[in-house]
C-alpha positions as CSV (number, residue, x, y, z in Angstrom):
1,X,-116.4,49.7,98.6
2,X,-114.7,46.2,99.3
3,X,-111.4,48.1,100.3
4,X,-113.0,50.0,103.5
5,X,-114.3,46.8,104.8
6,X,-111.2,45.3,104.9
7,X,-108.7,45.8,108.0
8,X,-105.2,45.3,107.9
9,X,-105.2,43.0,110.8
10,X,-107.9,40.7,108.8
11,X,-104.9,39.9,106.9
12,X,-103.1,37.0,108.2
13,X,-99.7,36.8,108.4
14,X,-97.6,34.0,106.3
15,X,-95.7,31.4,108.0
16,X,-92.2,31.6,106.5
17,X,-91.4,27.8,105.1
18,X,-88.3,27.0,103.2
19,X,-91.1,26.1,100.4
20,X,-92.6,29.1,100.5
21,X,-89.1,31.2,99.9
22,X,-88.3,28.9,97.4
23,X,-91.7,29.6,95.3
24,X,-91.5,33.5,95.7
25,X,-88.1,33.5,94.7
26,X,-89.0,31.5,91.2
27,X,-91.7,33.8,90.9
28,X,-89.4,37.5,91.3
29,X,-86.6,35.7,89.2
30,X,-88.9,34.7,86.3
31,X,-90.4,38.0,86.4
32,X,-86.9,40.1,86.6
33,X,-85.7,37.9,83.7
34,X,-88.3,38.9,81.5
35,X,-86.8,42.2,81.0
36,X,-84.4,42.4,78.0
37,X,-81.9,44.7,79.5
38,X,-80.5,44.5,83.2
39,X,-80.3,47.0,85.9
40,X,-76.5,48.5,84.6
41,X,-77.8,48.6,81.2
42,X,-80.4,50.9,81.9
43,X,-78.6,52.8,84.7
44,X,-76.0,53.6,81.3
45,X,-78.4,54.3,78.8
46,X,-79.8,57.0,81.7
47,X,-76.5,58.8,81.6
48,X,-76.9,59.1,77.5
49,X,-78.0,62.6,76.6
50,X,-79.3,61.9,73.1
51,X,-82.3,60.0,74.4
52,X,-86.4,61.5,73.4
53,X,-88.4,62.3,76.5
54,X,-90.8,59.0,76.1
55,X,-87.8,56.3,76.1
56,X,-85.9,58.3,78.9
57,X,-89.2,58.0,81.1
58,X,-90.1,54.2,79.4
59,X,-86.6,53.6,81.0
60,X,-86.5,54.8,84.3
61,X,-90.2,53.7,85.0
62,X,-88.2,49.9,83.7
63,X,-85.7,50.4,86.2
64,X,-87.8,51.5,88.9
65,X,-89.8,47.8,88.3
66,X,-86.5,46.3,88.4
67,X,-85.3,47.9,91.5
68,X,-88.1,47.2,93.2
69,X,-87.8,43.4,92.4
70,X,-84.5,43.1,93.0
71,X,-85.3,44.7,96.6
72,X,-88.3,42.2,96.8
73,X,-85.5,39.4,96.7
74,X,-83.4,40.7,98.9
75,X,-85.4,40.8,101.3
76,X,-87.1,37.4,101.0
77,X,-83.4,36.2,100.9
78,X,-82.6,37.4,104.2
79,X,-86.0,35.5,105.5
80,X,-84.9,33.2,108.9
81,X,-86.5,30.4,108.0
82,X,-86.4,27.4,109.5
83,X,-84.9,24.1,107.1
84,X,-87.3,22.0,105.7
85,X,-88.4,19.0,107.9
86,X,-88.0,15.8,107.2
87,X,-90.9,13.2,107.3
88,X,-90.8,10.3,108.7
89,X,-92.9,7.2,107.4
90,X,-94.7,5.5,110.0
């Protein structure tokens, strides 16, 4: 199987550009924005009582996706990275 071939250290590690923030960050916020409702909304449907079994766990498996997205931003936010360099024409 391919995944006992592969090592983690076979994995090579991403230099962190401004450019490269920039295009993760589009890609977590386009995906976080798909949802319909936001992380409050579902955190306050969760404390409703009236809800069937299925939507309570469709709900919480949502926010679970969200929160784990919104951490995903976070942290690529808090990336030290360096500001873009400027080219020079020669």
């Amino acid at each position: 199987m391919m995944a006992e071939q592969l090592e983690a250290t076979a994995i090579p590690e991403l230099e962190k550009t401004a450019q490269l923030r920039m295009a993760v960050l589009d890609v977590l916020g386009t995906r976080l924005a798909k949802y319909e409702t936001s992380i409050e909304e579902d955190e306050g449907l969760l404390l409703r009582t009236d809800l069937p079994l299925r939507k309570r766990t469709a709900i919480e498996v949502r926010l679970g996706e969200k929160r784990i997205v919104r951490k995903a931003i976070d942290r690529v936010e808090a990336w030290d990275v360096p500001p873009p360099s400027k080219r020079v024409k020669t």
